[in-house]
Every structure is written in structure tokens, then in C-alpha cells.
C-alpha atoms as an extended CHARMM CRD file, in Angstrom:
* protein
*
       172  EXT
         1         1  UNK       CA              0.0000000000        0.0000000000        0.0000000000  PROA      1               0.0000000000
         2         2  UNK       CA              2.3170000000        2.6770000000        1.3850000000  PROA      2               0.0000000000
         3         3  UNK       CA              5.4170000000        1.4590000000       -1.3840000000  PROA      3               0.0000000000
         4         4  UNK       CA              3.3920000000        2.7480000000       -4.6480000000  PROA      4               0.0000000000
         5         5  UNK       CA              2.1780000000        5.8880000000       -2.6910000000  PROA      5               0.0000000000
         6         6  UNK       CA              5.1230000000        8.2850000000       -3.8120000000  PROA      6               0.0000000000
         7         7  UNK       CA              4.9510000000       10.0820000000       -0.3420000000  PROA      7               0.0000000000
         8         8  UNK       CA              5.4630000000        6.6020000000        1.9600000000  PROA      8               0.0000000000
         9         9  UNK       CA              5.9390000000        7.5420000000        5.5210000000  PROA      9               0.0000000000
        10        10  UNK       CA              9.2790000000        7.5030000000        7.1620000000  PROA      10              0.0000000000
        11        11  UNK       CA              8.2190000000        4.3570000000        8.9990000000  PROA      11              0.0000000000
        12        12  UNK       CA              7.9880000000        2.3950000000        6.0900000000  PROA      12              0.0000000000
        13        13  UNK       CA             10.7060000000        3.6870000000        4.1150000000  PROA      13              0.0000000000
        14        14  UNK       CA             13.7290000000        2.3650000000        6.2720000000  PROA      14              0.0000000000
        15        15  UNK       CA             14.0510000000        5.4560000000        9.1300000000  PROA      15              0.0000000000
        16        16  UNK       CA             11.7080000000        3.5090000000       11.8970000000  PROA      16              0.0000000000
        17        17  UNK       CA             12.5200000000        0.4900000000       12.0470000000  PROA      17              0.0000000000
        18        18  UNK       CA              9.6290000000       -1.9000000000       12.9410000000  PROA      18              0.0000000000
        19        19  UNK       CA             10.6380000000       -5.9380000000       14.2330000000  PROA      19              0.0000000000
        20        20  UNK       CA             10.7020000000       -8.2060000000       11.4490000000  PROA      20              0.0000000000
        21        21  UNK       CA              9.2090000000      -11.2000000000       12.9330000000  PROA      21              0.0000000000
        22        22  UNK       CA              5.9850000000       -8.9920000000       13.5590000000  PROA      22              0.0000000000
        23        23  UNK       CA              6.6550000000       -5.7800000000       11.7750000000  PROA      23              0.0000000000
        24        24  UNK       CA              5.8250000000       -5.3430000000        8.4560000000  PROA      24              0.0000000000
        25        25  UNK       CA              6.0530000000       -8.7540000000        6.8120000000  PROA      25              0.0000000000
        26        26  UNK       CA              4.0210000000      -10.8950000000        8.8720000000  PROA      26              0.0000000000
        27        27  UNK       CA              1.0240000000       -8.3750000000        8.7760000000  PROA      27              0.0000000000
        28        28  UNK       CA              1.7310000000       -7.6920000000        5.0810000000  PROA      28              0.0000000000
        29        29  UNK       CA              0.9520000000      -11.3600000000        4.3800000000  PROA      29              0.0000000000
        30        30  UNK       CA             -1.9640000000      -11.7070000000        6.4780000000  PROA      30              0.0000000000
        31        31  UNK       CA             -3.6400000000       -8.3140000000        6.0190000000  PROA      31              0.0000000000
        32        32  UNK       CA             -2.6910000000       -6.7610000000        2.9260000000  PROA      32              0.0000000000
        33        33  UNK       CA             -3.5800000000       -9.9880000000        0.7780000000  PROA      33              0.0000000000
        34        34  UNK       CA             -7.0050000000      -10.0150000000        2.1930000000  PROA      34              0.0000000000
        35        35  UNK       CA             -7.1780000000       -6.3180000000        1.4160000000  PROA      35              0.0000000000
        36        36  UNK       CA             -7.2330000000       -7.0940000000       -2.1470000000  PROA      36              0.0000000000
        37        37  UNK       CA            -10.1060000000       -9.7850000000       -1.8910000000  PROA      37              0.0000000000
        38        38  UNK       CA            -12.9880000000       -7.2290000000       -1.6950000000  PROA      38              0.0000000000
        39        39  UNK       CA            -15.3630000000       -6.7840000000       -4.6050000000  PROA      39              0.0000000000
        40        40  UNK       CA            -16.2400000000       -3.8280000000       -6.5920000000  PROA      40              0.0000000000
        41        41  UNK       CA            -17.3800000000       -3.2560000000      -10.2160000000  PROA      41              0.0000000000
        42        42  UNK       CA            -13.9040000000       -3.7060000000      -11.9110000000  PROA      42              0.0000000000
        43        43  UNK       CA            -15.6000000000       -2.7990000000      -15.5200000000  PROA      43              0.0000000000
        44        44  UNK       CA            -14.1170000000        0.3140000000      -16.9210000000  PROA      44              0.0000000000
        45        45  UNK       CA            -17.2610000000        2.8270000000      -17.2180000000  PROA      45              0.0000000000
        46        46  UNK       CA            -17.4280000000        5.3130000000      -20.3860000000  PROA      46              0.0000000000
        47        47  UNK       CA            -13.4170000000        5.0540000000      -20.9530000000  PROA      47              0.0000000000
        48        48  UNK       CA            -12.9190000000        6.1700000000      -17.2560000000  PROA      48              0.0000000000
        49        49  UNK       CA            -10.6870000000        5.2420000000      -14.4010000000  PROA      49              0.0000000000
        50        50  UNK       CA            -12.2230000000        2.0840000000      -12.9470000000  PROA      50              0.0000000000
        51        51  UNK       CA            -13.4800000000        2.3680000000       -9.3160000000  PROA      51              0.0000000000
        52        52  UNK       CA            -10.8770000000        0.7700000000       -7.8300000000  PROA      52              0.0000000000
        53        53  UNK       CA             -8.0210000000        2.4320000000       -9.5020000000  PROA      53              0.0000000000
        54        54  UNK       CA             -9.5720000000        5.8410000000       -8.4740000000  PROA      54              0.0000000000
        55        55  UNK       CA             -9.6500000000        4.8060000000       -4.8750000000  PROA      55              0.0000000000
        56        56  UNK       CA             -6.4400000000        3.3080000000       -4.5140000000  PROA      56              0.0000000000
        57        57  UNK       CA             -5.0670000000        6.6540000000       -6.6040000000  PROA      57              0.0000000000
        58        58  UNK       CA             -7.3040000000        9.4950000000       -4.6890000000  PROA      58              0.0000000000
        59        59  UNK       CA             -5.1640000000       11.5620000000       -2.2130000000  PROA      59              0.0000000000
        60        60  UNK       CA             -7.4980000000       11.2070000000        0.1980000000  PROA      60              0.0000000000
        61        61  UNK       CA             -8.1100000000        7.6520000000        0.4110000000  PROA      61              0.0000000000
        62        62  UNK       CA             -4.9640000000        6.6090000000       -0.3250000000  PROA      62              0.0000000000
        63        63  UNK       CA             -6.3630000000        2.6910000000       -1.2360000000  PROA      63              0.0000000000
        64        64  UNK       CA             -7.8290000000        3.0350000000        2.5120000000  PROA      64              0.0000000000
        65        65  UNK       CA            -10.8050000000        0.2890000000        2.5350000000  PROA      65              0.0000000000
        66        66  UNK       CA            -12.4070000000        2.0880000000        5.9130000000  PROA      66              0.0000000000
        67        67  UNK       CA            -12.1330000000        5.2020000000        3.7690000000  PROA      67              0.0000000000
        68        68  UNK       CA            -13.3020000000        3.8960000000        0.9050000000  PROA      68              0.0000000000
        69        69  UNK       CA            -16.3260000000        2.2310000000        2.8050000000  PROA      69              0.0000000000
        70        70  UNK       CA            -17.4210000000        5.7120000000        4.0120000000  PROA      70              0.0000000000
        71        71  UNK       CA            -17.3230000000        7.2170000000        0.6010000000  PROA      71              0.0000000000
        72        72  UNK       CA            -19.6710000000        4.1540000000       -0.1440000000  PROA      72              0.0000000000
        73        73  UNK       CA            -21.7800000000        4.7200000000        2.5620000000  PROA      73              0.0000000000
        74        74  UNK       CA            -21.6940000000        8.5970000000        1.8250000000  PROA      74              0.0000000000
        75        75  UNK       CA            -23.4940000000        7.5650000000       -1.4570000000  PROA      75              0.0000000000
        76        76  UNK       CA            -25.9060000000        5.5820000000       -0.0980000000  PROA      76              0.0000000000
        77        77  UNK       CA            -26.8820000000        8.5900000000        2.2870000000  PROA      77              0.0000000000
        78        78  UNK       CA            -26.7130000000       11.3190000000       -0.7500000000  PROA      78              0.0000000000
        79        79  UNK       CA            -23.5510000000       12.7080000000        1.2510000000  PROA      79              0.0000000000
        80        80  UNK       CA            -20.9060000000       14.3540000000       -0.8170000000  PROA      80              0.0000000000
        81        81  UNK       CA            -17.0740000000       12.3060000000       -0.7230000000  PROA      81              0.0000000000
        82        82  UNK       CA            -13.5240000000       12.1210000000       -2.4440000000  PROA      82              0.0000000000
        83        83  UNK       CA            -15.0380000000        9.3480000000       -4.6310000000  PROA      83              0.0000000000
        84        84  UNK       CA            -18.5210000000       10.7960000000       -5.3110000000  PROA      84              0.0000000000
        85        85  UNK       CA            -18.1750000000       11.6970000000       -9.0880000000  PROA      85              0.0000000000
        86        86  UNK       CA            -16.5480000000        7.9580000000       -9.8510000000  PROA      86              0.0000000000
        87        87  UNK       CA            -19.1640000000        6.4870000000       -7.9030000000  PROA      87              0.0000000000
        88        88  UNK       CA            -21.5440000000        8.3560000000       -9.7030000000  PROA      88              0.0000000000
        89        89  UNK       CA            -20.9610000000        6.9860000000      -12.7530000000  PROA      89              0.0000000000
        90        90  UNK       CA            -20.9110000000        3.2310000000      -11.0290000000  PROA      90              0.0000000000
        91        91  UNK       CA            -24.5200000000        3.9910000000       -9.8950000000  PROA      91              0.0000000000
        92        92  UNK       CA            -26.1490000000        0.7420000000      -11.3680000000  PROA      92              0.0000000000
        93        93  UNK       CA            -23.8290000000       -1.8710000000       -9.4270000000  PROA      93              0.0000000000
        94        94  UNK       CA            -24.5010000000        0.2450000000       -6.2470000000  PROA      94              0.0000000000
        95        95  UNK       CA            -28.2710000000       -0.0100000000       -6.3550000000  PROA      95              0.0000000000
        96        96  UNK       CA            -27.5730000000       -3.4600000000       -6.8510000000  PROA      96              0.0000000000
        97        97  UNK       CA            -27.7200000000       -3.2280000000       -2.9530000000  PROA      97              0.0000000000
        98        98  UNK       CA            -30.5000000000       -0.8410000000       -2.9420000000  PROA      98              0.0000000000
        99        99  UNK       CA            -29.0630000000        0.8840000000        0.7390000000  PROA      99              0.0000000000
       100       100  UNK       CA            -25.4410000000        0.6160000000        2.3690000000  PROA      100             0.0000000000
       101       101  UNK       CA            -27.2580000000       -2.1670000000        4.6120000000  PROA      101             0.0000000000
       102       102  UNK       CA            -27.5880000000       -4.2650000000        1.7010000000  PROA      102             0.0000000000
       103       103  UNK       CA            -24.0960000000       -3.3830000000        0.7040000000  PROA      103             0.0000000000
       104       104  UNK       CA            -22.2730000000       -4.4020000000        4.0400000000  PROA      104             0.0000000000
       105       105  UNK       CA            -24.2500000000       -7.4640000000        4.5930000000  PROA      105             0.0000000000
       106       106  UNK       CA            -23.4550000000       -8.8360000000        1.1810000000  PROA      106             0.0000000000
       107       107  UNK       CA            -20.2220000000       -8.6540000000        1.6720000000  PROA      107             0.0000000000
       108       108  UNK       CA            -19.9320000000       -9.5020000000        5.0680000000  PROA      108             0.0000000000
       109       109  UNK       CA            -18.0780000000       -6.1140000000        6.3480000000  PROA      109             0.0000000000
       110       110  UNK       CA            -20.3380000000       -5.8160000000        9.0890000000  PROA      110             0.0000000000
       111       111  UNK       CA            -17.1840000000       -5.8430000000       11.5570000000  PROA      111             0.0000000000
       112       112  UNK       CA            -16.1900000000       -2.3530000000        9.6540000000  PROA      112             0.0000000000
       113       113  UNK       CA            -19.3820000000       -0.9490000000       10.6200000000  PROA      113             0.0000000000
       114       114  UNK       CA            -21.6490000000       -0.0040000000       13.3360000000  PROA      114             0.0000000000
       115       115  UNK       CA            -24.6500000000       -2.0430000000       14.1560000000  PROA      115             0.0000000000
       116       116  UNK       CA            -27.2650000000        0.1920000000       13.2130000000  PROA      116             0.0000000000
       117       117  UNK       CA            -24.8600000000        0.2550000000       10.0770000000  PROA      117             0.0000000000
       118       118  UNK       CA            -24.6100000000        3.9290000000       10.2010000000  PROA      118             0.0000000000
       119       119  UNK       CA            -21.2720000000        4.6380000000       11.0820000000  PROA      119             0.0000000000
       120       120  UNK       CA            -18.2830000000        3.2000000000        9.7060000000  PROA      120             0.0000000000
       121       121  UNK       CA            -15.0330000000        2.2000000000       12.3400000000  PROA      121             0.0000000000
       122       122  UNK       CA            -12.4760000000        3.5860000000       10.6560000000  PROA      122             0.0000000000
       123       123  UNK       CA             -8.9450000000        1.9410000000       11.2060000000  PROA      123             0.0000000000
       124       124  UNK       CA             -7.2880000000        5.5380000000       12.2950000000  PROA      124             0.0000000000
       125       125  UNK       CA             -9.1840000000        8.2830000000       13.5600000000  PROA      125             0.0000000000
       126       126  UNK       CA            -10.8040000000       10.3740000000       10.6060000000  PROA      126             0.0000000000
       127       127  UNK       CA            -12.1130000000       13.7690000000       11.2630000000  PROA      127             0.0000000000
       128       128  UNK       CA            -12.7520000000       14.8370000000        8.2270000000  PROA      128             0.0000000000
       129       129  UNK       CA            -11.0060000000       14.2120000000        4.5000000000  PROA      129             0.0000000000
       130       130  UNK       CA             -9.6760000000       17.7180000000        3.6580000000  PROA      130             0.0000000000
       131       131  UNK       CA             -8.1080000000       17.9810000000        7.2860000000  PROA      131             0.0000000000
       132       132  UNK       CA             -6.6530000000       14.1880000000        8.4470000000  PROA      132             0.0000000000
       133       133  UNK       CA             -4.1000000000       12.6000000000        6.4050000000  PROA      133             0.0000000000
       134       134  UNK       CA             -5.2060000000        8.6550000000        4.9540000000  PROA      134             0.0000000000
       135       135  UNK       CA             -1.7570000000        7.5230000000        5.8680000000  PROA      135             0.0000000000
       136       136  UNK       CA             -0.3630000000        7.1170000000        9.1370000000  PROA      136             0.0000000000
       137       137  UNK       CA              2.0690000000        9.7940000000       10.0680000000  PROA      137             0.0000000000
       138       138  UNK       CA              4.1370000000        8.1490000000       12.7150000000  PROA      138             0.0000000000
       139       139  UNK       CA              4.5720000000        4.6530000000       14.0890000000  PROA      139             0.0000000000
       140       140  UNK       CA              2.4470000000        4.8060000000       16.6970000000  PROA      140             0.0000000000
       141       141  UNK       CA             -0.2580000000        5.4230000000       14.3140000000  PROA      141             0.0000000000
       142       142  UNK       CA              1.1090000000        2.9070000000       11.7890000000  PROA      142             0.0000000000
       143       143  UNK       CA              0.4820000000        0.0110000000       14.2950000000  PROA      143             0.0000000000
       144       144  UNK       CA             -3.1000000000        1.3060000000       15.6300000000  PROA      144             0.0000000000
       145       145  UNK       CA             -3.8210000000        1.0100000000       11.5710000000  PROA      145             0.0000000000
       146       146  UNK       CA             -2.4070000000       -2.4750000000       11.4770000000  PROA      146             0.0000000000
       147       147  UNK       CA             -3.6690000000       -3.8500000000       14.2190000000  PROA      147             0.0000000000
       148       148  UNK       CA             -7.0370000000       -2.7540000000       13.2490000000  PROA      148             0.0000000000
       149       149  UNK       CA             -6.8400000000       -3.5930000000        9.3810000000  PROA      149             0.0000000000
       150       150  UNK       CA             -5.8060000000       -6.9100000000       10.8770000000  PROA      150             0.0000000000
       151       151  UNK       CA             -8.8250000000       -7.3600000000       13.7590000000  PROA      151             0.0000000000
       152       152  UNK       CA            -11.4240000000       -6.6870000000       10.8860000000  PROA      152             0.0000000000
       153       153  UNK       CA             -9.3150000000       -8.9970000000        8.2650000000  PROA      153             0.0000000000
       154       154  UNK       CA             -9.4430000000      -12.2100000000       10.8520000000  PROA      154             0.0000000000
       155       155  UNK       CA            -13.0720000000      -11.3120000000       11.6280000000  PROA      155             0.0000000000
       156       156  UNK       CA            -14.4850000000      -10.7050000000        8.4990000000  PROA      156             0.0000000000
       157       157  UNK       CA            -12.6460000000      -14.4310000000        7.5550000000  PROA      157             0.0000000000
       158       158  UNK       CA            -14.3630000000      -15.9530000000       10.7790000000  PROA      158             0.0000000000
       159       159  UNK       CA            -17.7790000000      -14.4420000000        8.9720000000  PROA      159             0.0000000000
       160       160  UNK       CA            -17.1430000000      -15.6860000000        6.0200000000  PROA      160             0.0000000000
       161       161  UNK       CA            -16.1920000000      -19.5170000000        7.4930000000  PROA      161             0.0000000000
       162       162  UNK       CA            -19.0840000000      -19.5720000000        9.3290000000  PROA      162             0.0000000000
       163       163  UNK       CA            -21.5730000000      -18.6920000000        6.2300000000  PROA      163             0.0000000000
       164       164  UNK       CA            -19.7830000000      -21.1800000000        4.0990000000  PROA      164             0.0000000000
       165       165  UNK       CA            -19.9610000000      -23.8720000000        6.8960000000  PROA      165             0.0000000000
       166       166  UNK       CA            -23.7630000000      -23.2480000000        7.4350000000  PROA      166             0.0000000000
       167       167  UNK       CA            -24.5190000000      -22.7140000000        3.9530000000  PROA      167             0.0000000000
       168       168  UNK       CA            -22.3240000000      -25.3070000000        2.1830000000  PROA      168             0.0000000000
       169       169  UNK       CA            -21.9320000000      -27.7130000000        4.9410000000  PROA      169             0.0000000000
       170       170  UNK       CA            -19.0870000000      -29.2850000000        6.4850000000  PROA      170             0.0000000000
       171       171  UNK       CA            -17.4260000000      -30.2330000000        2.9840000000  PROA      171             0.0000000000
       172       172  UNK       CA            -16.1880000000      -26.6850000000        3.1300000000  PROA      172             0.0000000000
């Protein structure tokens, strides 16, 4: 995430250094990986950037999934976001879901939202786009991001063994 940014933060560029056994590679394999297993409409709209490309490209998502979910659930509440134009023009696979609700539950990231699905838990502290950075400025905040892209990775994965194993069966 951080390596194709152009502006990585210190910590990840060599000037923190973070342990091996648990620093960077260990969560790279089991986060980042799973990171890349969410589904969007990949099909290129009207000769446009695709979706995802925009959001891993916008400055102020920075390929963020929490900040990419609130722009998604922005749209669903007719709330203006970094993304709104691209999602705009990706308006037929959103009302796929016909609300945010639908969204989340289909693709089991309930554990990224609130119950009333209303709120999204963001993975650092977000106050608003124009004023908090998407990246994590220091290592303190590098790990709170980690350890919470991680906690929704292993518990979206527990979600998504436990519909297979009720809905496939034991084969699974």
C-alpha cells in the first residue's frame, strides 16, 4: 500500500525500524492480501478510471478500505465524498444493494461498521477528508492502523467460514 504511494511515511521507508518477525512482513501477508479480496465493479465505465483504480489513486483515500467504505456509505446517504463523481458513474452496481445495509451485509463487512450500520469504524481516527491525512504519520499510528486492518481482516474471515460452513456444509 504505502510502497506505490510516492509520499510513503518515514516508517515504512527504512528510518523507523519496525521488528521483522511482527513488523511489516508478517502483517503484510496476512492483512494486505485479504485487502485485495474485496469486490467492486472492476468494468471500466465510459473510458474512465475504474473504481478501484480511483480509490487506490485518490489523495485522500490513499487505497484506505475504511475510507473507501465511508465514501460508499456517503453515497448511499446522498452525502458528498472524495469518490462521489466515480461512484456516480458506477450507480447501477450500487443499487444493486438498494441501501449501504444491503451493501455491508453482502459482503460480510459488518465488523467495519456499526450495528445500526450507520457509522463506519475507521482503522485511524478520521475527522474529516480535507483535514486528516489517509496515511499514518508516525509509528504509533502505523500500528493502531495495522492492528485494526488486521482485527477486521481475521473477523471478516471468521464471517465468512461460518456462512460457508452453514450454507455449504461441512465439505467446506
Amino acid at each position: 500500500m504505502y510502497r506505490k504511494t510516492g509520499n510513503s511515511p518515514n516508517l515504512v521507508t527504512g528510518t523507523i525500524a519496525l521488528p521483522t518477525k511482527q513488523g511489516n512482513r508478517g502483517i503484510s501477508r496476512h492483512c494486505f492480501h485479504n485487502r485485495r479480496l474485496y469486490h467492486f465493479s472492476c468494468k471500466q465505465n465510459k473510458h474512465e478510471t475504474s473504481y478501484q483504480r480511483h480509490a487506490w489513486n485518490a489523495p485522500k483515500i490513499k487505497d484506505r478500505f475504511d475510507l473507501t467504505l465511508e465514501c460508499i456509505r456517503r453515497w448511499y446517504f446522498h452525502i458528498d465524498s472524495p469518490l462521489s463523481g466515480c461512484m456516480e458513474r458506477y450507480r447501477d452496481f450500487f443499487q444493486l444493494f438498494t441501501d449501504f445495509t444491503g451493501y455491508v451485509k453482502f459482503f460480510m463487512l459488518n465488523d467495519l461498521v456499526s450495528k445500526d450500520y450507520k457509522e463506519v469504524r475507521y482503522w485511524l481516527p478520521l475527522a474529516d477528508f480535507c483535514e486528516t491525512p489517509p496515511l499514518p504519520v508516525d509509528e504509533v499510528e502505523y500500528r493502531q492502523y495495522m492492528e485494526n486492518n488486521c482485527k477486521f481482516a481475521k473477523a471478516r474471515n471468521e464471517r465468512i467460514k461460518k456462512w460457508a460452513f452453514e450454507n455449504l456444509g461441512e465439505s467446506v
